[in-house]
VEXDREN-2710 file (C-alpha; in Angstrom, 1 decimal):
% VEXDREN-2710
k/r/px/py/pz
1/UNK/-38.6/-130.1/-40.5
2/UNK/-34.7/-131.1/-41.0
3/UNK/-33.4/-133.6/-38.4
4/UNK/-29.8/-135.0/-37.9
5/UNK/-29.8/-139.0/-37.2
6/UNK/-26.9/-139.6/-35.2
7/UNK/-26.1/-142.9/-35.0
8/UNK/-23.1/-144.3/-32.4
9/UNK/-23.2/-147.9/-31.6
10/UNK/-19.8/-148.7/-32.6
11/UNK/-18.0/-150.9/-30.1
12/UNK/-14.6/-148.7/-31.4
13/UNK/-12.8/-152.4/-31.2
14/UNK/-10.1/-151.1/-33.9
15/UNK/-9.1/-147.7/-31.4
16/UNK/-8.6/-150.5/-28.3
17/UNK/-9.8/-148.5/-26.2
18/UNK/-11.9/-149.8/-22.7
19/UNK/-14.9/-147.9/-23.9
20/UNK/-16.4/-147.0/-27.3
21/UNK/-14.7/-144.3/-29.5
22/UNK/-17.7/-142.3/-28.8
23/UNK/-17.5/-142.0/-25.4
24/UNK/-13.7/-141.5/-25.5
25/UNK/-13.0/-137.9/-24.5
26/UNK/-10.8/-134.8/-25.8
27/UNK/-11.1/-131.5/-25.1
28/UNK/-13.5/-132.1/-22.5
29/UNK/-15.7/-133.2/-23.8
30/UNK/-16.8/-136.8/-25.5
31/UNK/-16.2/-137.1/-29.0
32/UNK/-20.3/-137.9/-29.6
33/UNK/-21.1/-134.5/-27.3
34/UNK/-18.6/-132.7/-29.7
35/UNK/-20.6/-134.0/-32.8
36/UNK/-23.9/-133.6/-31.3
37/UNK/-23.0/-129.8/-30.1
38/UNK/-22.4/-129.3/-34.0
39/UNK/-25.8/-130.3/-35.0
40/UNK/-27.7/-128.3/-31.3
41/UNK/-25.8/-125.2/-32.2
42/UNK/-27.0/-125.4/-36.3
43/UNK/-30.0/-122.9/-36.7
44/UNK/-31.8/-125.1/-39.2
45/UNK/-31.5/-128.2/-37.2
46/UNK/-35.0/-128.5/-35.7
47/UNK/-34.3/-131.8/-34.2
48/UNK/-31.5/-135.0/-33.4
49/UNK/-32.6/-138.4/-32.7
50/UNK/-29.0/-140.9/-31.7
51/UNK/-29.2/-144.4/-32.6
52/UNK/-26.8/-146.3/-30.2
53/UNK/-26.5/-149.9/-28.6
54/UNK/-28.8/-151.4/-26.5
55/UNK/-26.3/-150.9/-23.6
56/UNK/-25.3/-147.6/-24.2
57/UNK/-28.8/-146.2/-24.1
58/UNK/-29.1/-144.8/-20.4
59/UNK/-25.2/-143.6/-21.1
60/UNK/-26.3/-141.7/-23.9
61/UNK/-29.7/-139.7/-22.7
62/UNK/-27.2/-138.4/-19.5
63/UNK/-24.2/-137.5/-22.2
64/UNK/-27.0/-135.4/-24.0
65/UNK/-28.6/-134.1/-20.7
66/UNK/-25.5/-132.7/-19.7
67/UNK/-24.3/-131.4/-22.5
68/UNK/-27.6/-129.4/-22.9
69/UNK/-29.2/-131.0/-26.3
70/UNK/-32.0/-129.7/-25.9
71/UNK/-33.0/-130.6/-29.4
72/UNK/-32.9/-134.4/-28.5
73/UNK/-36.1/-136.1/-29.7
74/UNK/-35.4/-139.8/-29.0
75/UNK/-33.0/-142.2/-28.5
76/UNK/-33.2/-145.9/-31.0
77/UNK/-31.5/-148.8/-30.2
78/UNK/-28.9/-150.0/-33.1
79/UNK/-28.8/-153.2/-34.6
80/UNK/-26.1/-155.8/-36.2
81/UNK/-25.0/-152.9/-38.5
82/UNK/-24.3/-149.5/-39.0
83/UNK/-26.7/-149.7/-41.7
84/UNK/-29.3/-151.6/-39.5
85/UNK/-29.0/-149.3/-37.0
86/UNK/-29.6/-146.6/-39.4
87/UNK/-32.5/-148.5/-40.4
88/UNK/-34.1/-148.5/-36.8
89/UNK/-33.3/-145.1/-36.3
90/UNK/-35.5/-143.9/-39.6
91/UNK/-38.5/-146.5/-38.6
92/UNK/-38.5/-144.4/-34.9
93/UNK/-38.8/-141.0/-36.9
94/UNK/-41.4/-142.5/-39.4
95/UNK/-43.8/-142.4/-36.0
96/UNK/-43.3/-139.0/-35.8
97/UNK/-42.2/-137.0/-38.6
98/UNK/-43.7/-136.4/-41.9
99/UNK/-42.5/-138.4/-45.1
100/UNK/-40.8/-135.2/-46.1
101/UNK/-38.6/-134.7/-43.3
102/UNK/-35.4/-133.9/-44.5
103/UNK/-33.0/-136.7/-42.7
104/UNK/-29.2/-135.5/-42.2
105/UNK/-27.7/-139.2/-41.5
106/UNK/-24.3/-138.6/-39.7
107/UNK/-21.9/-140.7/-38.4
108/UNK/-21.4/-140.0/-33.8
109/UNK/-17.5/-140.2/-34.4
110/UNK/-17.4/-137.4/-37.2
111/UNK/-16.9/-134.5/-34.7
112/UNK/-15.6/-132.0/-37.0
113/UNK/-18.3/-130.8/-39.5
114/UNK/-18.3/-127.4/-41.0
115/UNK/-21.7/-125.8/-40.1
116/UNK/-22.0/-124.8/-43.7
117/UNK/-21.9/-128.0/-45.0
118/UNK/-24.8/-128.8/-42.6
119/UNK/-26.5/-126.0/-44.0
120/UNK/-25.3/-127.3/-47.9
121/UNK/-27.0/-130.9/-47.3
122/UNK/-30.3/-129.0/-46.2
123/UNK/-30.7/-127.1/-49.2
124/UNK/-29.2/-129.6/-51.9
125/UNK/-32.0/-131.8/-50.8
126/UNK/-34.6/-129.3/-50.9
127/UNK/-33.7/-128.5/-54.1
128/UNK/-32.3/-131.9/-55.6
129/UNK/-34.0/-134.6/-53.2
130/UNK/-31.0/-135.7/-51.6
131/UNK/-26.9/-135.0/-50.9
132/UNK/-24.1/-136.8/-50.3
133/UNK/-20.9/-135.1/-48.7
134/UNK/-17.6/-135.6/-50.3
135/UNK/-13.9/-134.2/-50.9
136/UNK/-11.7/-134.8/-53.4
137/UNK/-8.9/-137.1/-52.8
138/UNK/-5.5/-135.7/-53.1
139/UNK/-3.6/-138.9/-53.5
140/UNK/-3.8/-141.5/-56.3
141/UNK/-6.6/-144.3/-55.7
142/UNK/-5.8/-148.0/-56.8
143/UNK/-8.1/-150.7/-56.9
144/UNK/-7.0/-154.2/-55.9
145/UNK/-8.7/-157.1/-55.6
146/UNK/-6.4/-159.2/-53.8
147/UNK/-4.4/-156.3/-51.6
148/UNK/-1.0/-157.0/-54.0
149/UNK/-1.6/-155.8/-57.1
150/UNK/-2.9/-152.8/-58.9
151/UNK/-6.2/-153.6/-61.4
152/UNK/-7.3/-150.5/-62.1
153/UNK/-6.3/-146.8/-61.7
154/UNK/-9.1/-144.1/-61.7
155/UNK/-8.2/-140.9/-63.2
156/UNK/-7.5/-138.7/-59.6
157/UNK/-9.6/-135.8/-60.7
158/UNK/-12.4/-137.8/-61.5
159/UNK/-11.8/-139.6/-57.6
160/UNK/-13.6/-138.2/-54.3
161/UNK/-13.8/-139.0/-50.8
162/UNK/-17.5/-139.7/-49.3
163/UNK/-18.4/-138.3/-45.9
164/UNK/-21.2/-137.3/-43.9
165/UNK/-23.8/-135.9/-43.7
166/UNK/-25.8/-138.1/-46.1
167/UNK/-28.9/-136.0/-46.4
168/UNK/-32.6/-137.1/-47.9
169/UNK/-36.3/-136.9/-47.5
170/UNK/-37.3/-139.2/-44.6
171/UNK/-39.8/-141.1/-46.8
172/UNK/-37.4/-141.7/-49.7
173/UNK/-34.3/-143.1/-48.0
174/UNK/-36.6/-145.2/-45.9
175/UNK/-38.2/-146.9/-48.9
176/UNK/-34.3/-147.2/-50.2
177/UNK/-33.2/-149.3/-47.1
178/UNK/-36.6/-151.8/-47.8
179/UNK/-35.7/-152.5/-51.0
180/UNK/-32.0/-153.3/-50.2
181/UNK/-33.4/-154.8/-47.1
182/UNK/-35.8/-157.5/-49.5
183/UNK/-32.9/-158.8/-51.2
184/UNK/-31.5/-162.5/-50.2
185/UNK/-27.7/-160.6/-50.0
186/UNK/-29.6/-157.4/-47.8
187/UNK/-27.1/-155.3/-46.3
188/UNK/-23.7/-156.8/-47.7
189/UNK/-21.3/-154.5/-49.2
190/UNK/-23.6/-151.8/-48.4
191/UNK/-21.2/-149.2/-46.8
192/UNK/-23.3/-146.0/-46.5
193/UNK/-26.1/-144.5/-48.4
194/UNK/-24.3/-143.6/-51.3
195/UNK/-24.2/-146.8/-51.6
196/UNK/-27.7/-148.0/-51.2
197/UNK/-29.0/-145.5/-53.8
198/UNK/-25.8/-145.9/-56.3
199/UNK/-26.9/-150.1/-55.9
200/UNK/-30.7/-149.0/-57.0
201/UNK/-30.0/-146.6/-59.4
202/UNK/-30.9/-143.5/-57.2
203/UNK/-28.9/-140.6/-59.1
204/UNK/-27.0/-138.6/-56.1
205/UNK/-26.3/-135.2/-56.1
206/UNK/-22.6/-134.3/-54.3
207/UNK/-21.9/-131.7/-52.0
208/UNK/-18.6/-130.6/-51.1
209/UNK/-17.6/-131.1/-47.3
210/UNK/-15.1/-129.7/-45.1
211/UNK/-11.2/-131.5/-45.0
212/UNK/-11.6/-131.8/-41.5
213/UNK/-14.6/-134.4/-41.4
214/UNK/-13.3/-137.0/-40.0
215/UNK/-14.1/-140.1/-38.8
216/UNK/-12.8/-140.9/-35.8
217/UNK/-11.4/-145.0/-35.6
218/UNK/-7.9/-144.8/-34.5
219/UNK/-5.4/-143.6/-31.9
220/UNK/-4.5/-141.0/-34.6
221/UNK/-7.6/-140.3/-35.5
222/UNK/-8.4/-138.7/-32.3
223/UNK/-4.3/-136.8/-32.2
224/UNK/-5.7/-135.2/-35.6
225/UNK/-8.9/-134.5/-34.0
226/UNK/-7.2/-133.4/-30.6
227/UNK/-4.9/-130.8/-33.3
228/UNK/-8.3/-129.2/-35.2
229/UNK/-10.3/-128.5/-32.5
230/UNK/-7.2/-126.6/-30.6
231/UNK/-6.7/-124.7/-34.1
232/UNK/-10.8/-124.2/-34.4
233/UNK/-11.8/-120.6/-33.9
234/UNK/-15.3/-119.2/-33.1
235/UNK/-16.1/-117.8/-36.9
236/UNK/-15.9/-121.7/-37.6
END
């Protein structure tokens, strides 16, 4: 069984907006109906199950309603974090999926996913136990510790850009998040599951993505958005 955990529970506080980026609408549509049409319309997606806040809940099952997910399995509410409300979200499927449930983990404001990187994170875990989506970055990355000055330079071909999906067996990336979860630090630093596995040693097998992920947080964030899905067309 593959299922997409969607999780939403941004407040979108950096767009300053009046409502979540989420629920912020383009084309139509929201930009979490946009992301959640991607993963309904994907042939091997069996099922989707949106972590959001507690307030956004009842919001949330009528956004799917209406935009006919009929793949919808449940809705979990979100906690402190994004990566505590991942957490909730993979203790609701524990009750009712198998250990071996491959888990696409995708972010609600990343609208723009190729189907055949859906597809890619399916199989690269079937075949290598897990994938993490990623670009190459195309400008030169510094690192600096105190946002003045340069202290170190990676090579840029050796540099990437990590995305989502973040794909894994359910059992495995659950037992990740405990054992990050039983240190005193827990979640700090922990950005995304690249993350979690890199901190624990878990070797991650990469899986190119689509330039057009994504993720919506600013104002021009959603005018890039608002130009890709105007250029999309229906072989996409």
């Amino acid at each position: 069984m593959n299922v997409a955990l969607i999780f939403a529970g941004g407040s979108g506080t950096r767009m300053g907006a009046a409502v979540p980026k989420q629920f912020l609408e383009i084309h139509g549509k929201t930009v979490l109906a946009h992301t959640l049409s991607l993963f309904q319309a994907h042939p091997q997606i069996d099922g989707i199950w949106l972590v959001v806040a507690s307030d956004q809940l009842e919001r949330a099952r009528w956004l799917a309603e209406e935009c006919g997910i009929s793949k919808l399995m449940g809705l979990a509410v979100g906690g402190d974090s994004a990566q505590a409300s991942i957490y909730n979200g993979l203790v609701a499927l524990r009750a009712v999926c198998e250990p071996d449930t491959v888990v696409l983990i995708h972010d609600g404001v990343r609208p723009y996913v190729d189907r055949r990187v859906i597809t890619a994170n399916i199989e690269s875990v079937k075949e290598h136990g897990n994938a993490v989506t990623f670009t190459p970055c195309y400008e030169t990355i510094v690192i600096s510790r105190d946002g003045k000055t340069i202290d170190a330079l990676p090579y840029r071909r050796e540099s990437y850009t990590v995305q989502a999906p973040q794909s894994f067996r359910l059992g495995d990336i659950l037992s990740a998040h405990e054992r990050i979860r039983s240190r005193p630090e827990g979640y700090t630093d922990m950005i995304d599951q690249a993350t979690i596995c890199h901190t624990l040693g878990i070797p991650i097998h990469l899986v190119p993505g689509n330039r057009g992920n994504i993720k919506v947080t600013t104002k021009e964030d959603l005018s890039m958005l608002s130009a890709l899905l105007a250029s999309r067309t229906e072989d996409e």
